[in-house]
Backbone as CSV, one residue per row, in Angstrom:
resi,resn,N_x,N_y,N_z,CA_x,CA_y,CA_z,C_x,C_y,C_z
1,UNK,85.508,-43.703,-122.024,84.402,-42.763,-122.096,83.106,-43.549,-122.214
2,UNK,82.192,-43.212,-121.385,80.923,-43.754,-121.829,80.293,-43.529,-122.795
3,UNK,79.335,-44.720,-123.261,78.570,-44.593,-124.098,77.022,-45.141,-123.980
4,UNK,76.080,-45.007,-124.433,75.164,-46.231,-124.310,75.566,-46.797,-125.071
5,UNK,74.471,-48.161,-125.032,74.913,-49.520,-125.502,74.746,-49.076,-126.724
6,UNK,75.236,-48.808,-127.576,75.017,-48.121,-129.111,74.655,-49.573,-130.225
7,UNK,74.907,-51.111,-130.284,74.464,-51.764,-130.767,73.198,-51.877,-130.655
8,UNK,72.208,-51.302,-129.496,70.994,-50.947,-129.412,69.992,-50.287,-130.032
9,UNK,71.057,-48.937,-129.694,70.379,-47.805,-130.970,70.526,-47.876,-131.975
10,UNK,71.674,-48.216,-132.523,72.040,-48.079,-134.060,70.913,-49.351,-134.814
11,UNK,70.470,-50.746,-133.837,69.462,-51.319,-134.095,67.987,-50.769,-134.623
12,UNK,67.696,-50.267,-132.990,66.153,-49.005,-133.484,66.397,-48.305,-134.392
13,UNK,67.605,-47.435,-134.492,67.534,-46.604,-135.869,67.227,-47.515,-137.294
14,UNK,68.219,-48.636,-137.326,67.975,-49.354,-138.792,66.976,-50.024,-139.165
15,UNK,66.308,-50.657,-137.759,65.327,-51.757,-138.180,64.154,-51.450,-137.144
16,UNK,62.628,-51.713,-137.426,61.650,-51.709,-136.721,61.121,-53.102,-137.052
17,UNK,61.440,-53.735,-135.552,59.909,-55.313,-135.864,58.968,-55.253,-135.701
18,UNK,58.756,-53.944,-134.715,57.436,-53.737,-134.519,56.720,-52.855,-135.310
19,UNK,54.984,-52.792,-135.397,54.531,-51.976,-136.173,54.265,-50.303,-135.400
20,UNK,53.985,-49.410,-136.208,53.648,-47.959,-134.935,52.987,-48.495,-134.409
21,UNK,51.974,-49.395,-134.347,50.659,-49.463,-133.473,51.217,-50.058,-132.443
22,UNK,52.524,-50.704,-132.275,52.914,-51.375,-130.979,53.891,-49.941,-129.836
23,UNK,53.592,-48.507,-130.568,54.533,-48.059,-130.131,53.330,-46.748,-129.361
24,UNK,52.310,-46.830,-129.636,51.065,-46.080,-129.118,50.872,-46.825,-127.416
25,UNK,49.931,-46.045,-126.555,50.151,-46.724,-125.219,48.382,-45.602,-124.959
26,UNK,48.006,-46.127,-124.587,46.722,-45.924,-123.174,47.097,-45.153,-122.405
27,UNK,47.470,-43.951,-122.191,48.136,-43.244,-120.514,47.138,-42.918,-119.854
28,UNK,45.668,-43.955,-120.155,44.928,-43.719,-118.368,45.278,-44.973,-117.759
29,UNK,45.654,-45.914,-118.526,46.529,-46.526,-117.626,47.116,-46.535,-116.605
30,UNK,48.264,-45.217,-116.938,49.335,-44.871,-115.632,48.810,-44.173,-114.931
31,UNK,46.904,-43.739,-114.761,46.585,-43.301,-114.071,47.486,-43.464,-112.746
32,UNK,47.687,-42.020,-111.466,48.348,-42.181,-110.738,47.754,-42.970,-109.194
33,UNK,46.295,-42.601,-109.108,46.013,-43.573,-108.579,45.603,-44.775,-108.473
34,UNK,45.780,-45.257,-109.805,45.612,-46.918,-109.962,46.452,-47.835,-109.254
35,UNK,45.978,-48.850,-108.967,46.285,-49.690,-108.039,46.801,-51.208,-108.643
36,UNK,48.099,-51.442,-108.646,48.345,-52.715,-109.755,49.244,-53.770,-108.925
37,UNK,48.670,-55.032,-109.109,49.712,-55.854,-108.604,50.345,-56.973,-109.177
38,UNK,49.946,-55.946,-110.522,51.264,-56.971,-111.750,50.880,-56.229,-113.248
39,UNK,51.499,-55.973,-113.650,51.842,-55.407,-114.821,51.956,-56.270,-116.199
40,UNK,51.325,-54.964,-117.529,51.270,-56.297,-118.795,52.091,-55.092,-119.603
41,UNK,52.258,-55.392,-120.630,52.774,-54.597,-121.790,52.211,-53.499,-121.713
42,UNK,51.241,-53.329,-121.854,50.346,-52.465,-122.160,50.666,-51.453,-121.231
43,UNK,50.186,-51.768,-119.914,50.901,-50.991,-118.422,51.950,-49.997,-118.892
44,UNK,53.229,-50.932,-119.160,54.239,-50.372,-119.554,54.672,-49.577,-120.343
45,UNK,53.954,-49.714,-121.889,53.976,-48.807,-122.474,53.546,-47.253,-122.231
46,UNK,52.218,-47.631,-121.219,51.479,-46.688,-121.144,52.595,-45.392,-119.848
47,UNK,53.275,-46.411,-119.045,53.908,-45.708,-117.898,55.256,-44.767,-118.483
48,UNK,55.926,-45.277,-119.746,56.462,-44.685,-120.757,56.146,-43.231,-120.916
49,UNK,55.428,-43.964,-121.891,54.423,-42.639,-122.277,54.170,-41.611,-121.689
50,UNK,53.317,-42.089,-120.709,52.908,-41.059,-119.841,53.624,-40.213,-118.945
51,UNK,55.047,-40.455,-119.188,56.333,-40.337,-118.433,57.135,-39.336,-119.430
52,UNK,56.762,-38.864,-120.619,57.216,-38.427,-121.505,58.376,-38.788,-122.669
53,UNK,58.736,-40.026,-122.390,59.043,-41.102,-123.394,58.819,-41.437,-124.755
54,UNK,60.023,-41.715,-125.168,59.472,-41.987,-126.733,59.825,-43.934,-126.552
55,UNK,58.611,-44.766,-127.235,59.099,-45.982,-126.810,59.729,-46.355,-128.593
56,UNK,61.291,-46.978,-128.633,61.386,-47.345,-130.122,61.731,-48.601,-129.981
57,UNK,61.200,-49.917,-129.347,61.146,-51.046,-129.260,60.248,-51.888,-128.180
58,UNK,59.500,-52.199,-128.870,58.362,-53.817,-127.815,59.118,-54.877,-128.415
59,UNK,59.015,-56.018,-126.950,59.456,-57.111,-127.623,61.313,-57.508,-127.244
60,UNK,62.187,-56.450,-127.515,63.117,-56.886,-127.837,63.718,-56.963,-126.258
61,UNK,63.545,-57.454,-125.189,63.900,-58.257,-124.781,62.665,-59.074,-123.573
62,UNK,62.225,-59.597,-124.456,60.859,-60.900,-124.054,59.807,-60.491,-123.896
63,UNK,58.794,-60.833,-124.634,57.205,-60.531,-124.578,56.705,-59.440,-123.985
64,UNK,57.292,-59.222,-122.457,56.469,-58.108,-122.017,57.840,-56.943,-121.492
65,UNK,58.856,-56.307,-122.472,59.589,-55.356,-122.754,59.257,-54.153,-123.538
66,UNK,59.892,-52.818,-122.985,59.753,-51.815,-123.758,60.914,-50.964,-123.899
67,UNK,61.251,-50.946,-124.492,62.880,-49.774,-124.677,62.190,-48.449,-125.150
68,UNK,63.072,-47.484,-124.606,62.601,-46.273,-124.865,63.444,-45.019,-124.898
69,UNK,63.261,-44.119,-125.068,63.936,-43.011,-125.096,63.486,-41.889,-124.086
70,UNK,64.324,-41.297,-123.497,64.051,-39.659,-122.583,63.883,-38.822,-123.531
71,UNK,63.778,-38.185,-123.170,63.657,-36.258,-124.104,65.046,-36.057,-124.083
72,UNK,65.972,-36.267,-123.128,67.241,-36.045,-123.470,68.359,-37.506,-123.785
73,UNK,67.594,-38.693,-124.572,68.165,-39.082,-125.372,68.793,-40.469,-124.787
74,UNK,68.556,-40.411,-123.366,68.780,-41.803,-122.361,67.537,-43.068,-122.796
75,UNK,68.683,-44.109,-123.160,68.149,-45.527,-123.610,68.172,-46.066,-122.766
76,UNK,66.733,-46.384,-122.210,66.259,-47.490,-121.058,65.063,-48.595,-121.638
77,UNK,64.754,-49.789,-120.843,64.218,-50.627,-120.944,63.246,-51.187,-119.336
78,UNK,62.167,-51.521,-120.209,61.154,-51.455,-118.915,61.014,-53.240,-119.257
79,UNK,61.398,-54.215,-118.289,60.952,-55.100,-118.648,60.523,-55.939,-117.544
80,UNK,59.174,-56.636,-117.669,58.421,-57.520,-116.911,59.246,-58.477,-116.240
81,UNK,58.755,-59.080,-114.808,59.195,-60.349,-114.323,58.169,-61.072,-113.888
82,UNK,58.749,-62.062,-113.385,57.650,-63.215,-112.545,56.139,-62.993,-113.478
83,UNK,56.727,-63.286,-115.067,55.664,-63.158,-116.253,54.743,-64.476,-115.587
84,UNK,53.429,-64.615,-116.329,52.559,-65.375,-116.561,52.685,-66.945,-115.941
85,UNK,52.359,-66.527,-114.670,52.762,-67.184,-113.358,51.350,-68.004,-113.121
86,UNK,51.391,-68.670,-111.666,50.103,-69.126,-111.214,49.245,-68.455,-110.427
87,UNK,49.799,-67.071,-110.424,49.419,-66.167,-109.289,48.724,-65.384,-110.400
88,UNK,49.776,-64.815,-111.619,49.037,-64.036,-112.435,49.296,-64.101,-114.092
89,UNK,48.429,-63.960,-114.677,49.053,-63.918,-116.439,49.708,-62.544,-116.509
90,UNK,50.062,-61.598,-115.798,50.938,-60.395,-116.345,52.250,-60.928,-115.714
91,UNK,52.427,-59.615,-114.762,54.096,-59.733,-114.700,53.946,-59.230,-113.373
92,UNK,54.475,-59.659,-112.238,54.403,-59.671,-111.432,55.296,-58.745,-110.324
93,UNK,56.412,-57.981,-111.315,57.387,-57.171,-110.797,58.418,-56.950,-112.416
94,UNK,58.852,-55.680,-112.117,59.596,-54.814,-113.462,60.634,-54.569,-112.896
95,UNK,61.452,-54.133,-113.957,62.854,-54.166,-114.122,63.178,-52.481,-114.774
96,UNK,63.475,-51.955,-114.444,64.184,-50.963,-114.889,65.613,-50.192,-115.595
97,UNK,65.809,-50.547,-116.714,67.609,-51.015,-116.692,67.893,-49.687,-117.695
98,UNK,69.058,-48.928,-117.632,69.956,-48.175,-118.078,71.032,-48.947,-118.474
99,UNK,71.733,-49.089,-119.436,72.975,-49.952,-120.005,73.978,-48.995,-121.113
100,UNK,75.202,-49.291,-120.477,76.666,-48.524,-121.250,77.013,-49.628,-121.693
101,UNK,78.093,-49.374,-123.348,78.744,-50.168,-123.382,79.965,-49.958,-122.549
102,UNK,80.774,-50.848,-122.293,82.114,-50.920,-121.323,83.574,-50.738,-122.313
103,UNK,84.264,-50.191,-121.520,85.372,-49.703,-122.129,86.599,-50.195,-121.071
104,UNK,87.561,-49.780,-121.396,88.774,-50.144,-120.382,89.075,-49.555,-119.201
105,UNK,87.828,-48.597,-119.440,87.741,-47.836,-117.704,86.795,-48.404,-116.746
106,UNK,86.078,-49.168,-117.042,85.327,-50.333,-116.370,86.007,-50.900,-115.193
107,UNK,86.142,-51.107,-114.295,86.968,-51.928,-113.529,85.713,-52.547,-112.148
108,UNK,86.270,-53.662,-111.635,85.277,-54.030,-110.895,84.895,-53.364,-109.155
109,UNK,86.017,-52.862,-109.180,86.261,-51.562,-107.861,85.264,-50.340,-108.571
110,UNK,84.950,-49.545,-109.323,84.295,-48.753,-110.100,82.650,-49.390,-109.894
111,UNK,82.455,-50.585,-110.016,80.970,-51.606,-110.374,80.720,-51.152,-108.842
112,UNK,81.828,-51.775,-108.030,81.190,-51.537,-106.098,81.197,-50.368,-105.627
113,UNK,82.105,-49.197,-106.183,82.002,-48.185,-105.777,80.651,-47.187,-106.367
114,UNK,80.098,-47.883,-107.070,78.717,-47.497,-107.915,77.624,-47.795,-106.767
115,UNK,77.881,-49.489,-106.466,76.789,-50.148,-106.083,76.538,-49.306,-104.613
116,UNK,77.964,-48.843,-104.186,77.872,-48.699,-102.980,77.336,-46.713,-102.381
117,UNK,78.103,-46.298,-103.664,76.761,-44.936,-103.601,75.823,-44.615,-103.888
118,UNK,75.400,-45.810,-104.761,73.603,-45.701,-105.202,73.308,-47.145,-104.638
119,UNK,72.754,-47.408,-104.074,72.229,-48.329,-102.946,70.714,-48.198,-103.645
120,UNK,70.008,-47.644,-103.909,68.597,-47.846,-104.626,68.701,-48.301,-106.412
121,UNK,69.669,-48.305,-106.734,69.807,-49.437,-107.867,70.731,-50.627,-107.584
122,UNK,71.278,-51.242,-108.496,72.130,-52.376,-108.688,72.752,-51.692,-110.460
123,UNK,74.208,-52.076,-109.801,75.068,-51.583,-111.028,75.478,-53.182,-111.371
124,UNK,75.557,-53.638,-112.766,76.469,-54.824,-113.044,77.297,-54.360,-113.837
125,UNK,78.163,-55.480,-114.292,78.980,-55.473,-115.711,78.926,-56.997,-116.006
126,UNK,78.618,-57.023,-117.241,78.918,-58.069,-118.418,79.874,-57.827,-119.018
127,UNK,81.072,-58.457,-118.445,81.962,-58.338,-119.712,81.799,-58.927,-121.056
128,UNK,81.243,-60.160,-120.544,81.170,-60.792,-122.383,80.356,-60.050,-123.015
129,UNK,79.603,-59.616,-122.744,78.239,-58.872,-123.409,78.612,-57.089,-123.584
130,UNK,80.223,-56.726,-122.847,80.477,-55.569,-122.804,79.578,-54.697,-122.376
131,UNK,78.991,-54.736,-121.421,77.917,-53.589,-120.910,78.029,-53.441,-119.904
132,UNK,77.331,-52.322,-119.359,77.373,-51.940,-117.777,75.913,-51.766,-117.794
133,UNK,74.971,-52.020,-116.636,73.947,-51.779,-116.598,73.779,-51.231,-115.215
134,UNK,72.529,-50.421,-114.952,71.733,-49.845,-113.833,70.433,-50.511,-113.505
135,UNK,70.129,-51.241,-112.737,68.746,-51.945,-112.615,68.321,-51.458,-111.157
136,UNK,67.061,-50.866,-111.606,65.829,-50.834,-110.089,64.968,-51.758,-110.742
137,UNK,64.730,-52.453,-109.760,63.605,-54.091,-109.369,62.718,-53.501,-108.542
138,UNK,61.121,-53.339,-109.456,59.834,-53.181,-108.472,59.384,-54.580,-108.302
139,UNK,58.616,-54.761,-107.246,58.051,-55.949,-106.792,56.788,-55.174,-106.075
140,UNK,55.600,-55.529,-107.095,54.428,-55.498,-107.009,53.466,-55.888,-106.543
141,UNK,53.765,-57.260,-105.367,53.546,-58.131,-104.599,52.390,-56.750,-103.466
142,UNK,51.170,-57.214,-103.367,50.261,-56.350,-102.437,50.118,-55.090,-102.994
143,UNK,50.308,-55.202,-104.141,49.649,-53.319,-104.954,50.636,-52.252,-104.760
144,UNK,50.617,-51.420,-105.633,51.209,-50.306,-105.926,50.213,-49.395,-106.409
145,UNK,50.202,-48.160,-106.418,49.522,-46.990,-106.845,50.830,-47.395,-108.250
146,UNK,50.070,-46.788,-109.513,50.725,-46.302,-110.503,51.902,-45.145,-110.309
147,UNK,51.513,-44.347,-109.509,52.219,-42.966,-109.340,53.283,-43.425,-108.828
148,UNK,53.768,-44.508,-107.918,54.876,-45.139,-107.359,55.403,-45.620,-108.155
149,UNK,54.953,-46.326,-109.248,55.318,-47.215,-109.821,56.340,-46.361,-110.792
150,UNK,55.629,-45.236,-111.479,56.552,-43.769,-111.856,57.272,-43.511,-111.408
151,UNK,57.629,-43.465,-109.981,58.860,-42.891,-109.265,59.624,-43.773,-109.414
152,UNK,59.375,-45.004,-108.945,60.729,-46.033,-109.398,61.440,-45.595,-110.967
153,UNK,60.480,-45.886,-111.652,61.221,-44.833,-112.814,61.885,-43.782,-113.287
154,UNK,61.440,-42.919,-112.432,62.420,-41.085,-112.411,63.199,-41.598,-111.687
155,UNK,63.509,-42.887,-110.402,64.660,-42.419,-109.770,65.648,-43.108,-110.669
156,UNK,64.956,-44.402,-110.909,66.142,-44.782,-111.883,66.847,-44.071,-113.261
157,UNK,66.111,-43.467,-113.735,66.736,-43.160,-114.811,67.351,-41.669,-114.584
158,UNK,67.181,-41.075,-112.973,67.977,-40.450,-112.668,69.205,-40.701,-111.766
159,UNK,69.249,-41.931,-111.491,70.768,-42.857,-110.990,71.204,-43.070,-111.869
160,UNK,70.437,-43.530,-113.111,71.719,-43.921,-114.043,72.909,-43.313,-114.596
161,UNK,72.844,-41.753,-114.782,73.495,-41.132,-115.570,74.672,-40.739,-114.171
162,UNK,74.089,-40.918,-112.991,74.855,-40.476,-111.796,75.969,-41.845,-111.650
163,UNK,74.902,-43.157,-111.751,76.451,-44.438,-111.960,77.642,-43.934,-112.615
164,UNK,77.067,-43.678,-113.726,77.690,-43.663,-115.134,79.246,-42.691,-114.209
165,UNK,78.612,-41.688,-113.604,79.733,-40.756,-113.888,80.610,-41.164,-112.535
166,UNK,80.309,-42.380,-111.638,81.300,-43.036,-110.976,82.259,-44.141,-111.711
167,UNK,81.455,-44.496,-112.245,82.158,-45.351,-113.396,83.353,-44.492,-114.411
168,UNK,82.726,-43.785,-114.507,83.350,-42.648,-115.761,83.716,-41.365,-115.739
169,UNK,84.322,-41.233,-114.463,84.571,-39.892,-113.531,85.606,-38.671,-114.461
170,UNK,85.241,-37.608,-114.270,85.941,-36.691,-114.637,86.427,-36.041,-113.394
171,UNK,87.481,-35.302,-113.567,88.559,-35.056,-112.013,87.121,-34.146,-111.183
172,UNK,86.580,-33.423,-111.540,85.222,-32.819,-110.976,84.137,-33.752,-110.024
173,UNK,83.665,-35.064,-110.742,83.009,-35.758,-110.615,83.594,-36.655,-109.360
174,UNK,85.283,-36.915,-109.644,86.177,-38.000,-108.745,86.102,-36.846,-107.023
175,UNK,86.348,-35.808,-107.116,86.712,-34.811,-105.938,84.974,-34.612,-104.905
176,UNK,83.880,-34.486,-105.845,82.864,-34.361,-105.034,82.458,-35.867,-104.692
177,UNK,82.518,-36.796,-105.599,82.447,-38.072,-105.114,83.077,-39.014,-103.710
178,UNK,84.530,-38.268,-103.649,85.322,-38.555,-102.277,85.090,-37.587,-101.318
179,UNK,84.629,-36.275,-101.553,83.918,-35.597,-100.731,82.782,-36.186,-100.233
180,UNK,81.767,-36.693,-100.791,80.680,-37.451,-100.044,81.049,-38.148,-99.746
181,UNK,81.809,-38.992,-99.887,82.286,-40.615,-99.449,82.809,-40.968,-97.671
182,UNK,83.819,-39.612,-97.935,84.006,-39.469,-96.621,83.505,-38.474,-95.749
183,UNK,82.749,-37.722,-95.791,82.029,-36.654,-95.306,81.396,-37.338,-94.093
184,UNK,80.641,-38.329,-94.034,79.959,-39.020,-92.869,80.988,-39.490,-92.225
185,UNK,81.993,-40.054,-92.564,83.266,-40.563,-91.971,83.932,-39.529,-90.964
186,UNK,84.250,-38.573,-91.431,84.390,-37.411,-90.717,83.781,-36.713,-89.265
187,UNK,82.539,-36.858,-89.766,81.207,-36.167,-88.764,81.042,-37.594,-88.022
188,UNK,81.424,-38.427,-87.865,80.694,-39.454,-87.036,82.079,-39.889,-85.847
189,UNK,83.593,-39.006,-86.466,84.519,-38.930,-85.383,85.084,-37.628,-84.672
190,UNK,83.990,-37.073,-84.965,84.435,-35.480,-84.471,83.001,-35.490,-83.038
C-alpha cells in the first residue's frame, strides 16, 4: 500500500529548523506574466504559495529547496538546479518531486510501466533509501513566463498520485490501466 515518505512528515510535524519567517513567500513573484530564467528560493516559495500550498520546510534538501503541502495533504518538494553557476547565482532549472515510501509491491516492471504511461514525469525507485519518487525537470534556459512555470507544477503533482496508482493498483485502477494501454494497439490494426 502506498504511502508518502512518512519519515518526512513525521519530521515537519516534530521538528522546525526553520523560522515562520522562512515559511512566508512574496506571491507577486509568481506573477503569471513574469519572465524568469533561473529561479532563487524566494521564487519558489512564492510559486508555492501562490499555488495554494502550505510550505513546512526550506532548506531540507539544499539551499534553494521547499517542501510543501497541497490542500489535500500531498508532500512535494520544489528544488533548484544548475544552483549558483557562471551563468547565474540562482538556479537555473527546478525539480519537482512527489516521493512514496516503497513496499513489497514496488517492483521494477511497475517503475517502467509508470515511466511509460506518464512520459511527462520520470518515476524512480531507491531501494536503499526505500522510496519511489515522481520528478518533472523545468529547464529555464531562454525564459519562462511564471504561469508555465505553475503548470509544470499542477501537472506534476497531478501525475503523481496517478504513478502512485500504477505502482499501487487496485483491480479498478489495473483494468482501466490495460484498457488504455492497449486501446491504441487495437485502433492502429483495425
Amino acid at each position: 500500500m502506498r504511502s508518502f515518505l512518512a519519515a518526512t512528515a513525521l519530521a515537519a510535524a516534530v521538528t522546525f529548523t526553520a523560522s515562520a519567517e522562512d515559511f512566508t513567500a512574496d506571491t507577486s513573484l509568481a506573477d503569471d506574466d513574469r519572465v524568469v530564467r533561473s529561479v532563487s528560493l524566494e521564487d519558489m516559495k512564492a510559486i508555492a504559495v501562490a499555488e495554494g500550498h502550505t510550505i513546512t520546510e526550506v532548506g531540507g534538501e539544499g539551499a534553494v529547496s521547499v517542501r510543501a503541502t497541497t490542500p489535500d495533504g500531498l508532500i512535494f518538494h520544489l528544488i533548484g538546479t544548475a544552483c549558483d553557476t557562471e551563468y547565474s547565482a540562482d538556479c537555473l532549472g527546478m525539480m519537482v518531486q512527489v516521493r512514496y515510501d516503497d513496499d513489497e509491491e514496488v517492483t521494477a516492471e511497475k517503475i517502467n510501466d509508470a515511466n511509460l504511461a506518464y512520459a511527462a514525469v520520470s518515476t524512480w525507485w531507491d531501494k536503499d533509501g526505500e522510496t519511489v519518487g515522481v520528478t518533472r525537470y523545468v529547464i529555464l534556459d531562454g525564459g519562462q513566463r511564471m504561469e508555465n512555470v505553475k503548470i509544470n507544477l499542477q501537472n506534476a503533482l497531478a501525475l503523481g498520485p496517478l504513478v502512485a496508482d500504477v505502482i499501487w493498483p487496485s483491480d479498478d485502477d489495473m483494468d482501466e490501466y490495460y484498457d488504455w494501454l492497449f486501446s491504441d494497439d487495437e485502433e492502429d490494426d483495425q
